[in-house]
N, C-alpha and C positions, 0 to 999 in steps of 0.2 A: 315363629320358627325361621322363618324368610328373615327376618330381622336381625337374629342372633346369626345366622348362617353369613350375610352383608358384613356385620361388622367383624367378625371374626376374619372373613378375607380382606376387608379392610385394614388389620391391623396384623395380617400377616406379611400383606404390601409393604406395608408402613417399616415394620420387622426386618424385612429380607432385606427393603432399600436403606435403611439404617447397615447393615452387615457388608453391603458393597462398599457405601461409603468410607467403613470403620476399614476396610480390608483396600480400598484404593491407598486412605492417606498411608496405612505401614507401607503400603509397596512402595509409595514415593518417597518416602524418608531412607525405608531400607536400600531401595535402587538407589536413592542420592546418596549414601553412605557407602556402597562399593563402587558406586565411582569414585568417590573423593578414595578410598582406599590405592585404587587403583592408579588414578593419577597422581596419591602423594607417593608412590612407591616407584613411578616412573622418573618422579622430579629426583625424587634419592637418591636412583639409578645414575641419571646423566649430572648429579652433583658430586661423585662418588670421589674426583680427584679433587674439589672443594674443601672435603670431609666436614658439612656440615654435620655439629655437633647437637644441636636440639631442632625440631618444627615447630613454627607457633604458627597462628592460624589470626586473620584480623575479620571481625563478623560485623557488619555497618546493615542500615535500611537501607541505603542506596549507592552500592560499591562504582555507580559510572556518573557520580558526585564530582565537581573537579573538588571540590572541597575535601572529599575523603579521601579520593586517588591524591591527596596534598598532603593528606596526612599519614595515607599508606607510604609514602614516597618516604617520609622520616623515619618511620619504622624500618623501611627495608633495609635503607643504608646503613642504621645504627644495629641491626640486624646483622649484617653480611660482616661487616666491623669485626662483630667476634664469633664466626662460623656459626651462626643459625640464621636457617630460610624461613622466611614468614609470608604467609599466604594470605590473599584479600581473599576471601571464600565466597564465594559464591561467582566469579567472576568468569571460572572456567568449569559449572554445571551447568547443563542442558534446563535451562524453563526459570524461575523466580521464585526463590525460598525467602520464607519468613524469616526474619532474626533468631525465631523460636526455633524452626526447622530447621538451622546452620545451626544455631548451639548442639540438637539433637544430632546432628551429623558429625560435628565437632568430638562429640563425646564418645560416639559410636566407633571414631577412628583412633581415637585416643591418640591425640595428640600431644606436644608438649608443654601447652600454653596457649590459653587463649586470651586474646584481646577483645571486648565486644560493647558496641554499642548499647547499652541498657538502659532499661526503667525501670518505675518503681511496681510493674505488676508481678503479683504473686505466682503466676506463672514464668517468668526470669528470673527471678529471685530464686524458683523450685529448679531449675536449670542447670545455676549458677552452684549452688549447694550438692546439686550432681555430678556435675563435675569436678569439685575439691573434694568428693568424697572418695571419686574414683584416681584421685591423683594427679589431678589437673587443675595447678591453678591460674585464675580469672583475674584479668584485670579490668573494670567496668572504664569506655572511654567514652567523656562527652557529657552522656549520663550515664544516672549512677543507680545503683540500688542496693538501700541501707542496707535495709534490713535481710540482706545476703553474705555468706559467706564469703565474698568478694577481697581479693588480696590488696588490693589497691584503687583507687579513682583517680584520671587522668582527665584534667579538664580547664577549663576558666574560673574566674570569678564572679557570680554571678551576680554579686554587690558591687564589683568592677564595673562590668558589664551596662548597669544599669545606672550609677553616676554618670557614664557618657554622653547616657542618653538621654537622662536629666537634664542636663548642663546645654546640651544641643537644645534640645523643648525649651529651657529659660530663655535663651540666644532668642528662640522664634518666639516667644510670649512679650519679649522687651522691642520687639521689632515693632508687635502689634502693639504693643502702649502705646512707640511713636506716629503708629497707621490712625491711631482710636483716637490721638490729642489733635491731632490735624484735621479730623474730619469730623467729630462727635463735640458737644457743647457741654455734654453730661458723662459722670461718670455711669451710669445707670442703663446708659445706652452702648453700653459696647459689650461683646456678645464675648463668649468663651470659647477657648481655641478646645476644638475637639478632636481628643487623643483616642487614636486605634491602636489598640496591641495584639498581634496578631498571635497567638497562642495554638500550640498544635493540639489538635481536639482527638489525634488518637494514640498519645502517649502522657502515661503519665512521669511528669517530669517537675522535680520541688524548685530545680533548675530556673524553671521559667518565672515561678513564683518570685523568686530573690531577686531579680531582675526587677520587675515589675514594682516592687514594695520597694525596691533604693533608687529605681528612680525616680517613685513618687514625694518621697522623701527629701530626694535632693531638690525638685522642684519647689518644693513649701521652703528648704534650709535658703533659697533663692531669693525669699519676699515672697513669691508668687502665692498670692491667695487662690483658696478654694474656688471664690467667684471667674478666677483667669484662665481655669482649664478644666478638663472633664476627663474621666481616662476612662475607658469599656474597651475590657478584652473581647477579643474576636475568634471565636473557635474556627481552624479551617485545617481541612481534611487532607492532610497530607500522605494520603494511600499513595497517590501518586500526583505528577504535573500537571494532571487534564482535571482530577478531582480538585487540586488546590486553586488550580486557575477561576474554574467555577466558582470556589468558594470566596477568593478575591474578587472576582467581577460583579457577583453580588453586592458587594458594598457600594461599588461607582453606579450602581442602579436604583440604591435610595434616593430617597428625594435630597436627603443634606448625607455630604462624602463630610468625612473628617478632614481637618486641616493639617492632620500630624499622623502619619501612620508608621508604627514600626514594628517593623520583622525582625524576628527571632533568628531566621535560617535562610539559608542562600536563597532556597527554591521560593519562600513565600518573597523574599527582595526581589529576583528576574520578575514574578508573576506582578508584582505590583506596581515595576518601575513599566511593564506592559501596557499595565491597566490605564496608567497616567498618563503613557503616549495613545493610547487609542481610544480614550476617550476627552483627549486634548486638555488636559488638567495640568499641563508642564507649569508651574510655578502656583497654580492651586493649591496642590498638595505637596507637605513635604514629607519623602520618603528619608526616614532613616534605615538605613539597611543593616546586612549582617554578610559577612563574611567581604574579599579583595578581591574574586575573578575578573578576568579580564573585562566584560560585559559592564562590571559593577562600577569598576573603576572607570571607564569609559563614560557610563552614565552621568559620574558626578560630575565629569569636566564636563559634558553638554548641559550640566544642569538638572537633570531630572532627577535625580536622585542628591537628597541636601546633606547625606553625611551616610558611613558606614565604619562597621566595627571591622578591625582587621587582627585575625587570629594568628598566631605560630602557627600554623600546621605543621612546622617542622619540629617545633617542639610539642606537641601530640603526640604525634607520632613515635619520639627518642625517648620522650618520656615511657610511655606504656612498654616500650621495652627491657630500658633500661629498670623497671619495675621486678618483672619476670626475671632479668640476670640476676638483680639484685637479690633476691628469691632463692635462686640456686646455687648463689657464689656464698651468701651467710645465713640463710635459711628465714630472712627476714628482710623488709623493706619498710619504705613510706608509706603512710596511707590515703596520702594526698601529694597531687602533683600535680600542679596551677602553673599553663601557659601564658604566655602574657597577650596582649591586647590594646591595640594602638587604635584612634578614628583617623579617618581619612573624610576631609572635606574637601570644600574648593579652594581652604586657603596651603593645604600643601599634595596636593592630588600630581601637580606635576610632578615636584620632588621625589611622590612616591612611583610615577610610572619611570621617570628616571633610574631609581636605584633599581628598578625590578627589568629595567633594559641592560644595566649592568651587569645582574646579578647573573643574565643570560649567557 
């Protein structure tokens, strides 16, 4: 009796603390959803001599990104252009909401358009489909997600993407042929360059995949045999800076670092071009990177970093707009819209801090 008596207040615990939990997360979504009411109806208020004609709303993992505050910057302009306000969301709520929780906010305010960073989980997907149900529609930016009702995808090429970095990998594979002839008597004796790909372990993204498969492809279209490189993706935890950083620092704590590491996304490129200065690896390892901030760019002239990919953000950003006008000017649009994407090495890194001093 004592027994049955135990487990029944144990699982009335269990019960009750389940009930808080269920009844904390609505208050936060709901309190986040009349605030954004509240402050999208102040913005409307002091736009009023504007006469913005729609809201759209721009919903990113990490809105204080310089990467995405680059891509919001293209939106706003080509936004304001033709009388509609667009909002990076979450920028101006109290605490840290998931993508999930801005879309549910998004939806709850009913807004006129949303832009949003997505994947391919079933829960975005169910999101996405709620919102065009309820008469809003989604533009997925960056990534994507197919299998949703999503009106359009704004992004790169991720077959692009991945020749780059192919083509960079052969550059250092042909180097090491001339390091192996010089110093080795055998071909038997020269070791294989070892590629890291740094892959985000909490998104699912086909994105990453396409990348990865062309540029292993361009590698082999190179000559480069099987025996001259090794490729292993590397899952790292991109919850946030301090979780990714860990999950890069991990690698420079094996006993053998790869000779070729490359990043997908800004944050895992700062964490790694760190990793190489503080644990004295400057010309060890070469970093290819991903995205032009200042930092990145910086890097490659000192050397630490052997190559990056440099995104539009400006075209991102006009694009995912110009999607949504497109939408309400003829009731139809593109279903794809590919930014372009340039590298930046050491052989034109000046050139480009050049034009980006003009551009100022």
């Amino acid at each position: 009796m004592k027994n049955e008596d135990f487990y029944q207040k144990k699982i009335s615990r269990q019960y009750i603390s389940l009930v808080f939990t269920l009844i904390f997360v609505v208050a936060t979504l709901v309190g986040g959803s009349l605030y954004f009411r509240f402050y999208r109806s102040d913005i409307l208020r002091q736009a009023e001599e504007t006469e913005y004609d729609k809201y759209f709303v721009m919903i990113t993992d990490n809105y204080k990104s310089d990467f995405w505050r680059a891509v919001y910057k293209g939106a706003l302009e080509t936004a304001k252009e033709q009388g509609i306000y667009i909002d990076l969301l979450g920028e101006n709520l109290s605490g840290d909401y998931s993508t999930e929780e801005l879309m549910r906010i998004a939806i709850a305010s009913e807004v006129d358009g949303i832009i949003v960073y997505a994947s391919e989980a079933p829960a975005m997907a169910n999101l996405i489909d709620e919102a065009v149900r309820n008469g809003i529609p989604v533009v997925t930016l960056y990534g994507d997600s197919t299998h949703s009702d999503r009106l359009s995808f704004v992004g790169v090429s991720g077959y692009s993407v991945g020749k780059l970095y192919g083509k960079q990998i052969v550059d250092i594979i042909k180097e090491k042929r001339r390091q192996d002839f010089l110093e080795t008597d055998h071909i038997d004796d020269r070791s294989k360059i070892q590629i890291a790909v740094l892959a985000s372990a909490d998104t699912l993204d086909s994105g990453q995949n396409i990348i990865i498969s062309s540029m292993q492809d361009t590698i082999r279209q190179e000559n480069a045999t099987d025996s001259e490189f090794e490729v292993e993706v590397v899952a790292v935890d991109n919850t946030n800076a301090f979780s990714a950083e860990e999950s890069i620092r991990d690698i420079f704590m094996q006993e053998e670092v790869p000779d070729v590491i490359v990043c997908l996304n800004e944050l895992n490129t700062i964490c790694t071009y760190q990793a190489v200065v503080d644990f004295n690896m400057v010309g060890d390892v070469n970093v290819l990177g991903y995205y032009d901030s200042e930092d990145i760019v910086n890097a490659i002239d000192r050397g630490g970093i052997y190559a990056t990919i440099s995104i539009d953000t400006l075209q991102l950003g006009q694009y995912s707009v110009q999607a949504l006008l497109d939408y309400y000017e003829t009731g139809n649009t593109s279903e794809y819209f590919t930014a372009d994407t340039t590298l930046i090495d050491k052989t034109n890194v000046e050139q480009f801090k050049n034009k980006e001093e003009q551009d100022e």
